[in-house]
N, C-alpha and C positions, 0 to 999 in steps of 0.2 A: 439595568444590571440584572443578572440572572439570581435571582433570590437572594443569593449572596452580599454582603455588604461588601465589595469591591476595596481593595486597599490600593491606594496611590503611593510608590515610588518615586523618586528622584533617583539618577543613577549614585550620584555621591551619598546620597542616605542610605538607599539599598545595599552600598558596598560595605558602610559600614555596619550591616546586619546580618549579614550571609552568616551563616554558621561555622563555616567552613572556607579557605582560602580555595580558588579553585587550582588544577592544575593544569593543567593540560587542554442471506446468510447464508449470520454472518461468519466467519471467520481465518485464519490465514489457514496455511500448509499445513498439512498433519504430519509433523515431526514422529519419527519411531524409531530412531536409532541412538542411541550417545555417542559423543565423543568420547577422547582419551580418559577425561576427567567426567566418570559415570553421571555425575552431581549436578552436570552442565549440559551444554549443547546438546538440547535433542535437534532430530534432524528430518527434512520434508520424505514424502515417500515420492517414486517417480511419477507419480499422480498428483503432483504440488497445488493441495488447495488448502488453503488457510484452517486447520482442524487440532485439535486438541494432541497436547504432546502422551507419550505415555510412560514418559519414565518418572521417578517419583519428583520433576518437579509440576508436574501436572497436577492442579487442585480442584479444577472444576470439570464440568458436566461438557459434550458435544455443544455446540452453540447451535444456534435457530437461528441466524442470521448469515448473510450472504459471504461466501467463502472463497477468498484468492486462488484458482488454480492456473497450474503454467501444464498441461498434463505431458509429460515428458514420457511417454510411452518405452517399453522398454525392446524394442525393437533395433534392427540395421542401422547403419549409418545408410547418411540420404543417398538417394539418387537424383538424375535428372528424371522429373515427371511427367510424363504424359498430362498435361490438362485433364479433369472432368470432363466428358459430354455435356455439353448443356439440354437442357430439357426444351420442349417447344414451347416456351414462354415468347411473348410476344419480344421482337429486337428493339437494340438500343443501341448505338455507339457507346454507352459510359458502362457498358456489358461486354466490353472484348479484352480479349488477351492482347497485350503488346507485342510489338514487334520488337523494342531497342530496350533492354532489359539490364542493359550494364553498369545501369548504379544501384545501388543499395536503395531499399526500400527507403529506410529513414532520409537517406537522402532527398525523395522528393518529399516527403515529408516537410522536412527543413526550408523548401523553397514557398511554404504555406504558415511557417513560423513557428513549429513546433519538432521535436524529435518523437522520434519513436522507439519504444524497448519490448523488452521482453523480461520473462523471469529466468532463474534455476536455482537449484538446491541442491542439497549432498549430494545425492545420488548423481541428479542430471551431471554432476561434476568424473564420473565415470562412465560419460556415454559423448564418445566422440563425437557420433553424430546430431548429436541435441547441443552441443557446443558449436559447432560447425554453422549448424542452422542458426544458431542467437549471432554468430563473431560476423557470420556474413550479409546481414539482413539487417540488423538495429543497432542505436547508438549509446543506448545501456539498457542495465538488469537489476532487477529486482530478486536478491534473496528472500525466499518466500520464508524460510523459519530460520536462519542461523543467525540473523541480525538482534532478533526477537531476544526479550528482556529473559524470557525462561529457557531460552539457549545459550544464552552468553553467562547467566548467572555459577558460580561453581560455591553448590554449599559449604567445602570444603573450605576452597582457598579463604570464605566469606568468613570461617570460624578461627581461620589461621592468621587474617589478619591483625596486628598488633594493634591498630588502630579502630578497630571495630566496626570497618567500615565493607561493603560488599566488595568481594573478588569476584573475575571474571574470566574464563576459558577462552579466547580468542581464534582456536585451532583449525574449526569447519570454517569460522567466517573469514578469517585472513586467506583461507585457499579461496573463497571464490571471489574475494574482494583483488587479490592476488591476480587470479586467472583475467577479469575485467583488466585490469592495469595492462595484464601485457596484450592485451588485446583491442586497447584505447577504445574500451566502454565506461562510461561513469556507470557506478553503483547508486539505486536509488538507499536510501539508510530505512530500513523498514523492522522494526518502529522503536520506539525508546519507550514508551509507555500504555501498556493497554492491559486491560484485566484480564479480557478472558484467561482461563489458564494460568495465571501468575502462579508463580511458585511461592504457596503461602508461608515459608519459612525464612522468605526475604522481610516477613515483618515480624518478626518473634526476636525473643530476647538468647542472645547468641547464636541468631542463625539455625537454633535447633527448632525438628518439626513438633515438639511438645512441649515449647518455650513458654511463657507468657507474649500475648502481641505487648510490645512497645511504644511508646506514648507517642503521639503527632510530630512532636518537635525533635523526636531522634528520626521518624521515618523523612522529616524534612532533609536533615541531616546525609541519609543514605540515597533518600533520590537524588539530593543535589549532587553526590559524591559518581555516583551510578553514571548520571547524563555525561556530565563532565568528565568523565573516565573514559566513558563509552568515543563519545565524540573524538576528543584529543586523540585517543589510540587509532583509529583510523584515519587522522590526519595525518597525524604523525608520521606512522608507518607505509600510508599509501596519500599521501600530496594528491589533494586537489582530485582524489577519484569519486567519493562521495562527497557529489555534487548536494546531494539538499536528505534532511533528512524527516519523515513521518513522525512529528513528536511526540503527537498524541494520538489513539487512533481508535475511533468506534465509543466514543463520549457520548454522544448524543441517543437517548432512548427513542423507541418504536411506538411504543402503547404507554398509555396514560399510567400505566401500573410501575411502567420502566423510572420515572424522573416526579420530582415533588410537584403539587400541586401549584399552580400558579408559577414555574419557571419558566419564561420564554427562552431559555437556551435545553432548556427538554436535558439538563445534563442526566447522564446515567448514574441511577441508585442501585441499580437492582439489573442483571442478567440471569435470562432463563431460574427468574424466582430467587438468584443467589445476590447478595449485597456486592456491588462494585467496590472490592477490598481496596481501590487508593479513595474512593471515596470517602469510605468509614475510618481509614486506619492515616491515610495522611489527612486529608480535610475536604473540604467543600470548593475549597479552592485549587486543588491542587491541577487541573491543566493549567492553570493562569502560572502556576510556580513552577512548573513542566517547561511551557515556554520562554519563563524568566530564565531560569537556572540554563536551559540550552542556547539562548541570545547571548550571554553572559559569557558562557565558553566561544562558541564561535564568533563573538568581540575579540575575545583574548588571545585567540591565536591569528585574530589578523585572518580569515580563512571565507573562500568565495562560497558560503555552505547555504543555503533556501530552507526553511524553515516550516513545513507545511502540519496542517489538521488534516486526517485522513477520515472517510467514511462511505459505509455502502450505506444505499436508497439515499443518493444525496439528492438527484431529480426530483423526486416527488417531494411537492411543495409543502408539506409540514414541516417535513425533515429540514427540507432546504430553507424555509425561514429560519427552524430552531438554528440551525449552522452559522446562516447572518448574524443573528443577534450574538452567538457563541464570537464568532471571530471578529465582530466590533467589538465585544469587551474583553478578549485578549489583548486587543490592541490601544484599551485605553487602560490596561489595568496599571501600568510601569508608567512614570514620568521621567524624561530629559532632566536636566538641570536648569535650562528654563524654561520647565514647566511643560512642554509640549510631550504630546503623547508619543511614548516609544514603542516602536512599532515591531511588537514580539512575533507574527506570525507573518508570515512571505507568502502563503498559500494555501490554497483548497486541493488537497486530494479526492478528487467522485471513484471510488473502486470501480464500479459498472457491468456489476452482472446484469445483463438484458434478457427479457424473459421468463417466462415461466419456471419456477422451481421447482425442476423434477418431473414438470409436465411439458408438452407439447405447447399447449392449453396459453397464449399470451407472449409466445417467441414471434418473433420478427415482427412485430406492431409497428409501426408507421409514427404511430404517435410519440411512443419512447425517445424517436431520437427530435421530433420535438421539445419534449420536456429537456430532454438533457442540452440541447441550444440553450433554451431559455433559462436553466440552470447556471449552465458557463455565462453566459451572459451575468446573470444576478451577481453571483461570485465574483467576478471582473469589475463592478462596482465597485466592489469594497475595496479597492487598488489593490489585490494579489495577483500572484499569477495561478491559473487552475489547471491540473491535471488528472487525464482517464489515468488511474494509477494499476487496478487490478482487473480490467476489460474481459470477460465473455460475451459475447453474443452466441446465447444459447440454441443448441439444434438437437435433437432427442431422436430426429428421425433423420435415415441415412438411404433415404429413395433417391433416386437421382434427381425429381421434380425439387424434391425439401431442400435437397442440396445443392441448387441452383438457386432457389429463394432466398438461402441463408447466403451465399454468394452475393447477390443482389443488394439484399438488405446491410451488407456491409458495405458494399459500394456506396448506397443510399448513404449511410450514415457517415461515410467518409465526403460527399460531396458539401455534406454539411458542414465536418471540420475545415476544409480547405477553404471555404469562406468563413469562417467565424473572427477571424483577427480581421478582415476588411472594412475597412471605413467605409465603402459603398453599401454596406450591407446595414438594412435599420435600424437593427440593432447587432451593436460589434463588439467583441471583449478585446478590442484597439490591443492586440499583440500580446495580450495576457493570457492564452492557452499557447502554454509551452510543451507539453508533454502526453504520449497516448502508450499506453504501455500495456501488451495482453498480458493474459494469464490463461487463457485459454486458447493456446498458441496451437495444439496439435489434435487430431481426431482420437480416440482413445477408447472404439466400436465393440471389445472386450469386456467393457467395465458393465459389471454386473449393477440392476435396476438400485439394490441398497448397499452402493458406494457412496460414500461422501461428494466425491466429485463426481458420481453419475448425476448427483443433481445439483451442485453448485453450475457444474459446466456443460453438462450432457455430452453425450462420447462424440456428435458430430460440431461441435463448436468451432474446429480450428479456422484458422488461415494455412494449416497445414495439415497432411494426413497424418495417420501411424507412421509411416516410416520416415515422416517430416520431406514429406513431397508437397509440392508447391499446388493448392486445388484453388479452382476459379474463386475463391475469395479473396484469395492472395493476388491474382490478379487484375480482379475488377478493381481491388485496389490501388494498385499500383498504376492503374492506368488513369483512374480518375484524379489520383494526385500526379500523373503527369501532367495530364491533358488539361 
């Protein structure tokens, strides 16, 4: 167990415990806009990478750790593109552009056992062309911040409750959860719990930002109410479109400094020097009671919803043992009614920023999509299924040699995926990588050296250009998942 003394469950003991009936780097997007209800919904910039909100429910610092971007450039709607020139790199067959290009990307995707998505945010939700590119290319999307726990929160509605329990602004997220439906994309649900940035007046006493904080057993109280809220409303309202949701996300600490001594799940105490406020404020346990309370709701509504842990540097093999050890005792922390372990968690999310951050210096290494096989692999042990959830493969430099490499290098590392569910292969995640999904979807050559997403994703990352034209990585792709 991870330091923690582990409590066991039964589902019929646990129901009669629950507080509440139910009812119904690193980091993401940098939200800077509100919603209708000021208190709530911040929202991504058209450079969607996972970054600190800035309206006042923002509590904490820029994060150090690897950050979701979809960079949704604010440029034209697409055209047909000319390919890149390729550079005099020695040939290859699994290096050409297709001839027969008439099914969707994800589609051949699909025929290797996994789907493929994309991201969008507020903004991208006002650029026809960046819709166009996501509806005709992938099989769903990730909201990079409107899903998130400090966008949906509304201080307001949280103090007007008679119940005392937190309200939430649904307004940015039901449009793009919205736009996905009519466009028969599942929404990935990103995320229901993660600190960075929490709005530290969801743990004070009336919601106010100079409350007293409130004891463990009320904030039990408000997360369980929160998930269950969260969840149900999107079912409710949109059936069956968010397919699975990121419950918990970026738990697991970096450096010795980040998590207590001697805990092999490396849980997070401490961000960028600041205490992990659900660590402190609900408990030691509380991803285990994260994934209870979220299994608990999508039991109850009966609903086809995947249940995943999300984190970046999942590859590198610290990380990725502390993860093991975390998602084997999420998944014994609850017991059946006889007695067998109930199995709170569906999946591993790897975000996958690849490369160097911010440097040149470690992009397109050979080794990386090594580790990250070997990674899926581990994770498919555990009986989950695993998904690339926030993908860069970083390029910093836009010569047409680097830009033919990073073409390459994706090819490479797509040759990889398309055997990884194979029983022929030595070692196989036997159909358990389900999902590949960028965030570093578009070239974005603009972005000045101290942007956030100049170095989460580097301006020449995409599988797309600025004007979301189609460049030899989008094809090397596509051909090696045909072929």
């Amino acid at each position: 167990m991870c330091r923690i003394k582990m409590r066991k469950f039964t589902s019929i003991a646990l129901s009669a415990c629950l507080c509440l009936a139910l009812a119904g780097c690193k980091t993401d997007d940098k939200p800077t806009t509100a919603a209708a209800d000021t208190t709530a919904a911040v929202t991504a910039e058209a450079t969607t990478a996972e970054a600190a909100p800035t309206t006042e429910n923002a509590t904490t610092a820029a994060p150090t750790t690897a950050a979701p971007t979809t960079a949704a450039p604010t440029t034209a709607a697409p055209t047909t593109a000319a390919p890149t020139t390729a550079a005099p790199l020695p040939e290859d067959p699994k290096y050409t552009i297709p001839t027969d290009m008439t099914e969707k990307l994800t589609t051949q995707a699909e025929k290797h056992g996994f789907t493929f998505g994309g991201c969008i945010g507020n903004n991208e939700m006002n650029n026809a062309g960046y819709k166009s590119m996501i509806a005709d290319n992938f099989a769903s999307v990730t909201a990079t911040n409107e899903l998130k726990a400090y966008s949906l929160l509304s201080q307001k509605a949280s103090k007007d409750d008679p119940n005392g329990m937190p309200g939430m602004n649904y307004t940015q997220a039901d449009r793009i959860v919205k736009w996905a439906q009519e466009n028969g994309l599942g929404v990935r649900g990103h995320v229901l719990v993660w600190d960075a940035y929490m709005t530290d007046w969801f743990f004070r006493e009336g919601y106010d930002s100079k409350g007293e904080y409130v004891d463990a057993e009320t904030m039990k109280k408000r997360l369980e109410y929160y998930i269950d809220a969260v969840i149900t409303h999107f079912e409710t309202e949109f059936p069956g479109v968010v397919y699975c949701w990121d419950v918990v996300n970026e738990a697991v600490g970096d450096s010795s400094s980040e998590y207590a001594a001697g805990d092999p799940c490396h849980i997070r105490t401490k961000r960028n020097g600041d205490d992990n406020i659900f660590y402190t404020k609900v408990g030691e346990d509380y991803i285990y009671l994260s994934f209870l309370y979220a299994r608990n709701t999508v039991e109850k509504l009966g609903a086809n919803i995947k249940l995943f842990y999300n984190d970046y540097n999942t590859f590198y093999s610290d990380k990725r043992n502390a993860i093991i050890n975390l998602v084997k005792n999420i998944n014994s922390y609850a017991k059946n009614a006889d007695g067998t372990d109930r199995k709170l968690c569906d999946g591993v999310g790897m975000q996958g920023y690849i490369g160097g951050y911010g440097t040149q210096a470690g992009c397109m290494n050979a080794g990386d999509i090594e580790n990250i096989r070997l990674a899926i692999v581990k994770y498919a042990e555990l009986d989950v299924e695993v998904h690339m959830t926030e993908v860069s493969v970083r390029n910093y430099e836009g010569d047409e040699q680097t830009v033919e490499k990073h073409a390459r290098f994706y090819a490479d590392l797509f040759e990889m995926l398309k055997k990884i569910n194979s029983e022929d292969e030595l070692l196989s995640a036997h159909g358990k990588f389900t999902n590949f999904t960028s965030w570093g979807l578009c070239d974005n050559p603009k972005l000045p050296k101290n942007n956030y997403s100049y170095k989460m994703n580097g301006p020449y990352c995409g599988l797309f250009n600025e004007k979301y034209e189609k460049k030899n990585s989008f094809y090397y792709v596509y051909n090696v998942l045909q072929n």
